[in-house]
C-alpha positions as CSV (number, residue, x, y, z in Angstrom):
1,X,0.0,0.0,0.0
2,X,1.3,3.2,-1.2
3,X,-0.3,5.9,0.7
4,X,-1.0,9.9,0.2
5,X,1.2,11.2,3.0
6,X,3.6,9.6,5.8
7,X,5.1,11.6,8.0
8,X,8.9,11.6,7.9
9,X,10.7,11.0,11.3
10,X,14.2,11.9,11.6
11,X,15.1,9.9,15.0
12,X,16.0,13.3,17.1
13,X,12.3,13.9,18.1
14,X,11.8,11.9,21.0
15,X,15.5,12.5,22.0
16,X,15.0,17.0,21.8
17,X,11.0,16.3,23.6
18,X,12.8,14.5,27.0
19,X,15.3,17.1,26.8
20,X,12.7,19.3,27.0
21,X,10.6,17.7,29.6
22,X,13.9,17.6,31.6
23,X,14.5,21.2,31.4
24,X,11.1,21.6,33.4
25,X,10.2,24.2,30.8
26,X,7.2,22.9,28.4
27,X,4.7,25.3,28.4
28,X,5.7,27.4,25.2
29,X,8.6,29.9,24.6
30,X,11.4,28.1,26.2
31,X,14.7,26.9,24.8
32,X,13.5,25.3,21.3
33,X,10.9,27.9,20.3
34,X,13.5,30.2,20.6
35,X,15.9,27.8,18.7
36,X,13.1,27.4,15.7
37,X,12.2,31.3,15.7
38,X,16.2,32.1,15.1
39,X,16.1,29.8,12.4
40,X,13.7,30.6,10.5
41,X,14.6,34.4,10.9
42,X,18.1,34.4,10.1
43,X,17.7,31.9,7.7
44,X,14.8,33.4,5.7
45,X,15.1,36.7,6.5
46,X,12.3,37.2,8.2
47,X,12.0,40.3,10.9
48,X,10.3,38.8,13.6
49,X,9.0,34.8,14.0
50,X,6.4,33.3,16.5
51,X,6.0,29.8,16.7
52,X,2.2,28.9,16.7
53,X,0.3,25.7,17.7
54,X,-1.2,25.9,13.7
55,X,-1.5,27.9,10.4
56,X,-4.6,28.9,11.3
57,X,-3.6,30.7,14.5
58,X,-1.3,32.5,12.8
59,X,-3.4,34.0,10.4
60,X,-5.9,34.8,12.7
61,X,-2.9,36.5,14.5
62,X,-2.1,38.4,10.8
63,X,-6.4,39.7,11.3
64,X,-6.0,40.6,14.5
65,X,-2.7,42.4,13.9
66,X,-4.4,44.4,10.7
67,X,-7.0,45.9,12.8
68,X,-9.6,43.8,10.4
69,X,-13.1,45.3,11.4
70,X,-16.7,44.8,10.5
71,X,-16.9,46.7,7.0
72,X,-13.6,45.9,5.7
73,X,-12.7,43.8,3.1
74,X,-10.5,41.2,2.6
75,X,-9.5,39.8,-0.9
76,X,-8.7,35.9,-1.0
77,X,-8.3,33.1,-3.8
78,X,-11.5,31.1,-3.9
79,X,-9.0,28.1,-4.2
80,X,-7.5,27.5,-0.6
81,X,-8.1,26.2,2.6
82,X,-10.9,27.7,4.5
83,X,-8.8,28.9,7.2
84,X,-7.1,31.6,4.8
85,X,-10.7,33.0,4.6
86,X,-12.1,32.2,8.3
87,X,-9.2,34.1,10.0
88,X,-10.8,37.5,8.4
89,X,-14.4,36.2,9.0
90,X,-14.0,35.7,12.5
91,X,-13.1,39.9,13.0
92,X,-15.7,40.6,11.1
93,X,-14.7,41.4,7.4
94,X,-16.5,40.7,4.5
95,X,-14.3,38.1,2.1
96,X,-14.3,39.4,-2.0
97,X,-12.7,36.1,-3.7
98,X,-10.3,35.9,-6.5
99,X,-10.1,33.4,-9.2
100,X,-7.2,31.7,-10.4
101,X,-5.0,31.8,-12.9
102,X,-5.3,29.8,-15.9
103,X,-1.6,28.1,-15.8
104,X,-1.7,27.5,-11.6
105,X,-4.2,27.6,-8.9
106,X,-2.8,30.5,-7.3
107,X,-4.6,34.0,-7.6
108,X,-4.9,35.6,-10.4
109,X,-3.0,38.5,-9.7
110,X,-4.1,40.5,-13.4
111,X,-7.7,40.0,-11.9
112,X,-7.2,41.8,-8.6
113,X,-7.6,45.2,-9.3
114,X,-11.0,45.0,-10.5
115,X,-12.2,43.7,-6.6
116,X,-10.5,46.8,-4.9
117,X,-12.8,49.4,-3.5
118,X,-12.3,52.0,-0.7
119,X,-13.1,49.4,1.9
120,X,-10.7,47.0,0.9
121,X,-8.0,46.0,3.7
122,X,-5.8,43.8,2.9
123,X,-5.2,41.0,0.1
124,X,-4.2,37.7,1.2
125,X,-2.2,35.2,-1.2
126,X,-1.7,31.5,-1.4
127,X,1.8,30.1,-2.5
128,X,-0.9,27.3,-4.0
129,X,1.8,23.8,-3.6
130,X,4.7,26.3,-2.6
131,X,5.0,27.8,-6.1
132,X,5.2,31.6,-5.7
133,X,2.7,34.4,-6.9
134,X,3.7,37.3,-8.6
135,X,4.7,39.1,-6.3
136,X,6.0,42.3,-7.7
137,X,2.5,43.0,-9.5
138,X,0.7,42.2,-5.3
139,X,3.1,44.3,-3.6
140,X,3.0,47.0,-6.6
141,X,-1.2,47.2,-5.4
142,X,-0.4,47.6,-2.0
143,X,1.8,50.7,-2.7
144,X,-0.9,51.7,-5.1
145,X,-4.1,51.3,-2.8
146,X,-2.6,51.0,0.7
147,X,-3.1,47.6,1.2
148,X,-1.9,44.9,3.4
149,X,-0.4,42.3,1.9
150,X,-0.7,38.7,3.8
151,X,1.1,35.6,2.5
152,X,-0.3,32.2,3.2
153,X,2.7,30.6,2.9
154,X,1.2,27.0,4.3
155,X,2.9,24.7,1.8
156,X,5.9,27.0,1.4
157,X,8.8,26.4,3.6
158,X,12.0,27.4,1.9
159,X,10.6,28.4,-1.3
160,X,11.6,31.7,-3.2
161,X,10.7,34.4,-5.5
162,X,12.9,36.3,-8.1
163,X,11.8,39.6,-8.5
164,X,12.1,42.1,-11.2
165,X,14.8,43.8,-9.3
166,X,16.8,39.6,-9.7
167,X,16.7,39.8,-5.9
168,X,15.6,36.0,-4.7
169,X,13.6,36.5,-1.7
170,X,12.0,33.5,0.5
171,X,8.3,33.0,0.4
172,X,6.7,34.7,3.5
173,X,9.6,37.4,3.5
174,X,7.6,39.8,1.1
175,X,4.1,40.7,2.5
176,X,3.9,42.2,5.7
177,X,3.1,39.2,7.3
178,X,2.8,35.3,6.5
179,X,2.0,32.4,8.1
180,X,3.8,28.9,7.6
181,X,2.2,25.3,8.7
182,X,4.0,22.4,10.2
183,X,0.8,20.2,9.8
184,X,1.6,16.7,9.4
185,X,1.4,16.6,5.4
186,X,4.0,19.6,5.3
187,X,7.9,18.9,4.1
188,X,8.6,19.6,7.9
189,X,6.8,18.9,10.5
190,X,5.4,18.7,14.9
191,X,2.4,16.8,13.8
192,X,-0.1,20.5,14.6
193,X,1.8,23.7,14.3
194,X,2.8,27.3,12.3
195,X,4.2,30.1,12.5
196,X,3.5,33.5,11.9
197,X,6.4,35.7,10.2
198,X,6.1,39.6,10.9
199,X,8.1,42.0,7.9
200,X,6.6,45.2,8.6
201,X,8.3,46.1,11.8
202,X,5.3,48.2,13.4
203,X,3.6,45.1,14.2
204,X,6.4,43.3,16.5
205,X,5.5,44.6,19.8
206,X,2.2,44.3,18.7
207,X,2.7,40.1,17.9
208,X,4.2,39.3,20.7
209,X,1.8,40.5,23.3
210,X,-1.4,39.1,21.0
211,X,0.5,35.8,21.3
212,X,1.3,35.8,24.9
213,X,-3.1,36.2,25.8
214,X,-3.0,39.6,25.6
215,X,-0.4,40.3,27.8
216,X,3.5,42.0,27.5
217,X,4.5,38.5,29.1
218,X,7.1,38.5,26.9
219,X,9.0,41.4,27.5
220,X,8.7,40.9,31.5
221,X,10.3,37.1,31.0
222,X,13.4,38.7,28.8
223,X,14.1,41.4,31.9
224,X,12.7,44.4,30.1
225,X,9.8,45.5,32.3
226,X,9.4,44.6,36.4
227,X,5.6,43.4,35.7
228,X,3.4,42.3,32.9
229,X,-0.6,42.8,32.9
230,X,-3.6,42.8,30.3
231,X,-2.8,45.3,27.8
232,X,-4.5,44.1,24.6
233,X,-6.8,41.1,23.0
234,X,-4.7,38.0,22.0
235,X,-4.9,34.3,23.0
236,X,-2.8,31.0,23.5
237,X,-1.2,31.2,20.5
238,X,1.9,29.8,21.4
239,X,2.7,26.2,21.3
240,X,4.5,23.7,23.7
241,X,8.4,23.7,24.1
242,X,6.9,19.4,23.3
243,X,6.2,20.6,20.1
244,X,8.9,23.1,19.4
245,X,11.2,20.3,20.4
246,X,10.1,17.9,18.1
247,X,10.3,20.6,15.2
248,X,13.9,21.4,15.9
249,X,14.7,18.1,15.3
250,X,13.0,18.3,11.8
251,X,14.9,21.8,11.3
252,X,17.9,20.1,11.3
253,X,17.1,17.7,8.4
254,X,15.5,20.8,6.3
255,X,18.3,20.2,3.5
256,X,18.1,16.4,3.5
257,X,14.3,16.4,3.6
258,X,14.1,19.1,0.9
259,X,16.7,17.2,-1.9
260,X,14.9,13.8,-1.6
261,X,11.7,15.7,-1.7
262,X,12.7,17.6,-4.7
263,X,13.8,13.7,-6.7
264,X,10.4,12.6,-6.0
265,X,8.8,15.5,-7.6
266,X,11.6,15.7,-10.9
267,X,11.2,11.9,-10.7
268,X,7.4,12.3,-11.3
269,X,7.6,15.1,-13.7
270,X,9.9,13.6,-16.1
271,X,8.3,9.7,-16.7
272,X,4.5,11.6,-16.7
273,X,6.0,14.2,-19.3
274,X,6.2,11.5,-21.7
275,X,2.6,10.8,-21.5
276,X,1.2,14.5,-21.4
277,X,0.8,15.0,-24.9
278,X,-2.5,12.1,-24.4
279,X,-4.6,15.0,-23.0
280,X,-6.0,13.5,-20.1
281,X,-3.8,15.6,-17.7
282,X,-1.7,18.5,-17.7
283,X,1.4,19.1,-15.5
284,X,2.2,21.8,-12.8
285,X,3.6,24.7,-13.9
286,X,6.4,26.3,-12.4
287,X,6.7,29.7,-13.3
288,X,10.6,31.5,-14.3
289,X,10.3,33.7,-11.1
290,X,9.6,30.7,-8.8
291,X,11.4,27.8,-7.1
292,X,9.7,24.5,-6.4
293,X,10.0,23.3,-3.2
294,X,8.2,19.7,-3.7
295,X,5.4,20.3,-1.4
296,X,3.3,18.4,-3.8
297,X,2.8,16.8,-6.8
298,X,-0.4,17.0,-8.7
299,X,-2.3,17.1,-12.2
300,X,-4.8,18.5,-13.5
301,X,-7.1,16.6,-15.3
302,X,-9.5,17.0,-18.6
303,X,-12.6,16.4,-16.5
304,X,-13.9,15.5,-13.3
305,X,-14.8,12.1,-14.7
306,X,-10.9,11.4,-15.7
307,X,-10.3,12.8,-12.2
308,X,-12.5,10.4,-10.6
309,X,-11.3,7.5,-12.7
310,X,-7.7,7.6,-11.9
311,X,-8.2,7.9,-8.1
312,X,-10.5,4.6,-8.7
313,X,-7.7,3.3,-10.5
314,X,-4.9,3.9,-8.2
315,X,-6.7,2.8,-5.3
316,X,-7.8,-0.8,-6.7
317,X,-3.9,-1.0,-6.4
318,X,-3.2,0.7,-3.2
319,X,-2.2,3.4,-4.3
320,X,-3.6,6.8,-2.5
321,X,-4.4,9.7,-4.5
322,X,-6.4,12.6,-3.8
323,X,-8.4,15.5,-4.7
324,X,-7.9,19.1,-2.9
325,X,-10.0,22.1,-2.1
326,X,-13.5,22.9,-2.8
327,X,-14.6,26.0,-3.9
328,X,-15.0,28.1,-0.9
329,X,-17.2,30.7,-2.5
330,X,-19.3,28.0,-3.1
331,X,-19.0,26.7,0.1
332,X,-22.7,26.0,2.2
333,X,-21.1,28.5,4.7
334,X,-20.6,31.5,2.6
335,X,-22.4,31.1,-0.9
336,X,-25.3,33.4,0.5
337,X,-22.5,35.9,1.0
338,X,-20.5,35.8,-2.4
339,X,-21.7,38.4,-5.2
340,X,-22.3,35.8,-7.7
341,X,-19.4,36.3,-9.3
342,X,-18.4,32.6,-11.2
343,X,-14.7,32.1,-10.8
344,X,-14.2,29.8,-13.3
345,X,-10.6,28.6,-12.6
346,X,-11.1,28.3,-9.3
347,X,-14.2,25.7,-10.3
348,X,-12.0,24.0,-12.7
349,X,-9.2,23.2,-10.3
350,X,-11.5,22.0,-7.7
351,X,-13.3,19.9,-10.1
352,X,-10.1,18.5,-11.6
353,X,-7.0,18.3,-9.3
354,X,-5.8,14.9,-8.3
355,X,-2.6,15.2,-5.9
356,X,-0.1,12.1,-5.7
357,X,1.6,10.4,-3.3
358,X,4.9,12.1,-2.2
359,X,6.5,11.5,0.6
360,X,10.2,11.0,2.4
361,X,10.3,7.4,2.1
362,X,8.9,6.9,-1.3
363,X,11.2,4.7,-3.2
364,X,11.7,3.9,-6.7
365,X,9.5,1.1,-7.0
366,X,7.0,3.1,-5.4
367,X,7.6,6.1,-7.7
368,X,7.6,3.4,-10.9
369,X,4.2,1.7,-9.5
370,X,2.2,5.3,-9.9
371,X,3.5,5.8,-12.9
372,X,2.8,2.6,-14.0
373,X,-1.2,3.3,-13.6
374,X,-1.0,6.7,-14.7
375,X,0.5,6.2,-17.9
């Protein structure tokens, strides 16, 4: 049985979560958070990091942070995750999707400008499979309008853009904020967890006390104030040191994870290549100014009907294969509250996506066995 997703164990886990329990300091913010957080910032160049207990806390840290009010609007894809969306919902904001592109499921960035009004607040983009949008034609609308920019940067860990200016930049390094996931099914992971990533530096201060409950907790436990109190809204958003613990240990197989990730995905890419030209499925496209960091592997098919055939297929041979995201301005929740607007990309690549198995300890003849009923 070959299945969708295992999650890859590098043998330190266990070893870095006793340490931890030994230091007598689990609760959140000890010794390994702060190891992950210096990683990720001097690393990625990032400004500021928080470790989170999930991607969705740290985009409804990024709301929260943005002042997001009833009466603002929010622009996301159509084609995500609902907690991209929900984050905003929850303060209050009233969601104006965005279609996809033609060539990728990420936004269409040519098709933003026409869902800006005076009450938009912020547009939020998806690094769909960790392949970068255009980000030089989002930020260039946030100069323009005064916008926030937001990168979900779920599936993104140690991806980058090229800009116009040749800088190469790493995925959630560009907007003012992003938020990362180290869910179970991403390249590294603590089984539940993210991060949020602050650029803009007027919203440190800010992070750190909406992630410590409200409080300036943090700055009394680094010596810099005699007291801490109730100063602002916030919550638990920090996770255990357990979990930090077992993602340090996963940090330091990033570059080992990452090239047998990357085989996989080349792997896949160049035996299916030889069969695209049937028209049954296309393959992802990774654009010149972006950097694939094997997150996933998927096609898009003619139809929903070839779609549904070749997960039937696969799985009368064990093989796992998978759709992805449903329209969400379709969704039961929030169809009532969409314009009507059809975003017909967004349809087409819920309708037609099938995602392969890709995984750390995929071997050849596991490679060779989905291409073999694929072909």
């Amino acid at each position: 049985m070959i299945p969708f997703n295992k999650p890859y164990l590098t043998g330190k886990e266990t070893i870095y979560i006793e340490d931890a329990v030994k230091s007598g300091k689990i609760s959140g913010n000890g010794k390994y958070t702060q190891m992950c957080q210096s990683f990720f910032e001097n690393k990625y160049n990032f400004k500021k990091c928080l470790l989170t207990t999930s991607c969705t806390d740290a985009l409804e840290m990024c709301a929260i942070l943005l002042n997001i009010e009833p009466g603002d609007e929010v622009i996301v894809p159509s084609y995500t995750f609902v907690s991209t969306a929900l984050a905003f919902v929850r303060q209050g904001a009233k969601i104006v999707f965005a279609d996809s592109r033609t060539d990728h499921p990420g936004i269409d960035e040519d098709k933003v400008t026409e869902l800006i009004t005076s009450k938009t607040k912020a547009i939020v983009v998806v690094h769909y499979s960790g392949v970068a949008c255009d980000m030089d034609k989002i930020m260039a609308l946030s100069t323009k309008h005064g916008l926030f920019v937001v990168e979900d940067a779920a599936q993104a860990i140690d991806s980058f853009y090229t800009g116009k200016d040749g800088l190469k930049r790493a995925l959630g390094s560009i907007g003012h904020l992003s938020a990362f996931s180290f869910h179970e099914t991403k390249n590294i992971q603590c089984g539940e967890g993210g991060m949020l990533c602050i650029n803009d530096e007027k919203f440190i201060k800010r992070s750190e006390i909406i992630w410590e409950k409200g409080t300036n907790r943090a700055e009394f436990f680094r010596g810099e104030i005699n007291k801490y109190g109730w100063v602002d809204i916030g919550s638990s958003f920090l996770p255990s040191e357990l979990n930090a613990a077992f993602l340090w240990a996963q940090i330091e197989h990033l570059d080992d994870i990452q090239q047998k990730r990357k085989y996989i995905w080349e792997k896949y890419f160049e035996l299916l290549k030889l069969h695209e030209q049937n028209r049954v499925y296309s393959l992802p496209i990774i654009p010149d100014y972006a950097t694939n960091n094997a997150h996933m592997f998927y096609l898009v098919c003619k139809n929903i009907e070839t779609r549904t055939e070749i997960i039937k297929r696969l799985k009368e041979n064990s093989i796992f294969a998978v759709f992805h995201y449903q329209s969400l301005h379709k969704s039961d929740f929030y169809i009532k509250k969409h314009d009507g607007r059809e975003l017909i990309n967004c349809d087409r690549y819920a309708d037609y996506i099938v995602r392969l198995p890709l995984f750390y300890e995929m071997d050849e003849e596991c490679i060779s066995k989905v291409y073999k009923y694929l072909k």
